[in-house]
C-alpha positions in Angstrom: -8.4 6.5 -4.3 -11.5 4.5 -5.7 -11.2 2.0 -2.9 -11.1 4.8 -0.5 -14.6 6.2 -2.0 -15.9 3.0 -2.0 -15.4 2.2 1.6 -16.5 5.6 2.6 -20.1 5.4 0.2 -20.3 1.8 1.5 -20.3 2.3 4.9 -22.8 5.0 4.6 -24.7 2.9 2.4 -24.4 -0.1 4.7 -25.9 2.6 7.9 -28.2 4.1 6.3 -29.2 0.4 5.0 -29.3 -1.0 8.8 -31.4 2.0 9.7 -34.3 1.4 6.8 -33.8 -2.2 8.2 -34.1 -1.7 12.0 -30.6 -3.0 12.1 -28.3 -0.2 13.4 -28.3 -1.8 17.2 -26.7 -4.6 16.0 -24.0 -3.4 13.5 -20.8 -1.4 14.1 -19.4 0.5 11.2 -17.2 -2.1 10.2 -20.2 -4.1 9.2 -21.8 -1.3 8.1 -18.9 -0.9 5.3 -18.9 -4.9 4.9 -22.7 -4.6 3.9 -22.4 -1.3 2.1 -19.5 -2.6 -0.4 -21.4 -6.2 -0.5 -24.2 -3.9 -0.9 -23.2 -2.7 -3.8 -22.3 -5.4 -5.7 -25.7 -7.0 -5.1 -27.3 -3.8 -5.9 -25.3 -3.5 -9.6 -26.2 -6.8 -10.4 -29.9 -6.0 -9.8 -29.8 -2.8 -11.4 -28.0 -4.5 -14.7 -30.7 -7.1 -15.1 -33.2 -4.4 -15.1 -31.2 -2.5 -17.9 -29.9 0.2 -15.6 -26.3 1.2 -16.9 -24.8 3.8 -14.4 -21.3 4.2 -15.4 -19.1 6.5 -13.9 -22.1 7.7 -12.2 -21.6 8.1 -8.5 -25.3 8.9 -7.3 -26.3 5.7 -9.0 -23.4 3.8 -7.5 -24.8 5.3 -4.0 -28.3 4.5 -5.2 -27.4 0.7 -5.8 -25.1 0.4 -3.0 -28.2 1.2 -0.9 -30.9 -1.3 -2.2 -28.5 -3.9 -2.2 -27.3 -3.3 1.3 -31.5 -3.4 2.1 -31.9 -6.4 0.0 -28.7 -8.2 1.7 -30.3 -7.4 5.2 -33.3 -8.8 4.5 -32.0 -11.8 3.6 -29.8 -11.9 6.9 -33.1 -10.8 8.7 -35.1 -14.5 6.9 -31.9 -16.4 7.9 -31.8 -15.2 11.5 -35.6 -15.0 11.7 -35.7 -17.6 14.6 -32.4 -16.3 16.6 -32.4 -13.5 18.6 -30.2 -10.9 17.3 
């Protein structure tokens, strides 16, 4: 069941990510889930190393899902900088 939620929070993660990043064109939900769950394993990293423990907490899960789906984006967006999209 955990794999379930995780999908379903990362791919809404992973949209709502691509929309803060002017991305949603470009992405289909399944890269919207692919970025969300990446997403949040970026994003729990970052929160650790600033000393935020969130537990069994799902809004903080959602939280950190969503900044590292935006920080993953961004780094596609440097990368692909010279390409068009």
């Amino acid at each position: 069941m955990d794999w379930i939620l995780a999908i379903i929070v990362g791919g809404i993660a992973g949209w709502l990510a691509s929309m803060v990043m002017n991305r949603d064109a470009s992405m289909g939900i399944f890269w919207n889930i692919i970025v969300g769950v990446i997403g949040a394993i970026v994003g729990k990293f970052v929160l650790g190393l600033l000393g935020v423990a969130g537990g069994a907490n799902w809004l903080l899960w959602f939280i950190s899902a969503l900044v590292g789906a935006v920080i993953l984006l961004g780094i596609v967006n440097m990368v692909q900088r010279g390409r068009v999209r």
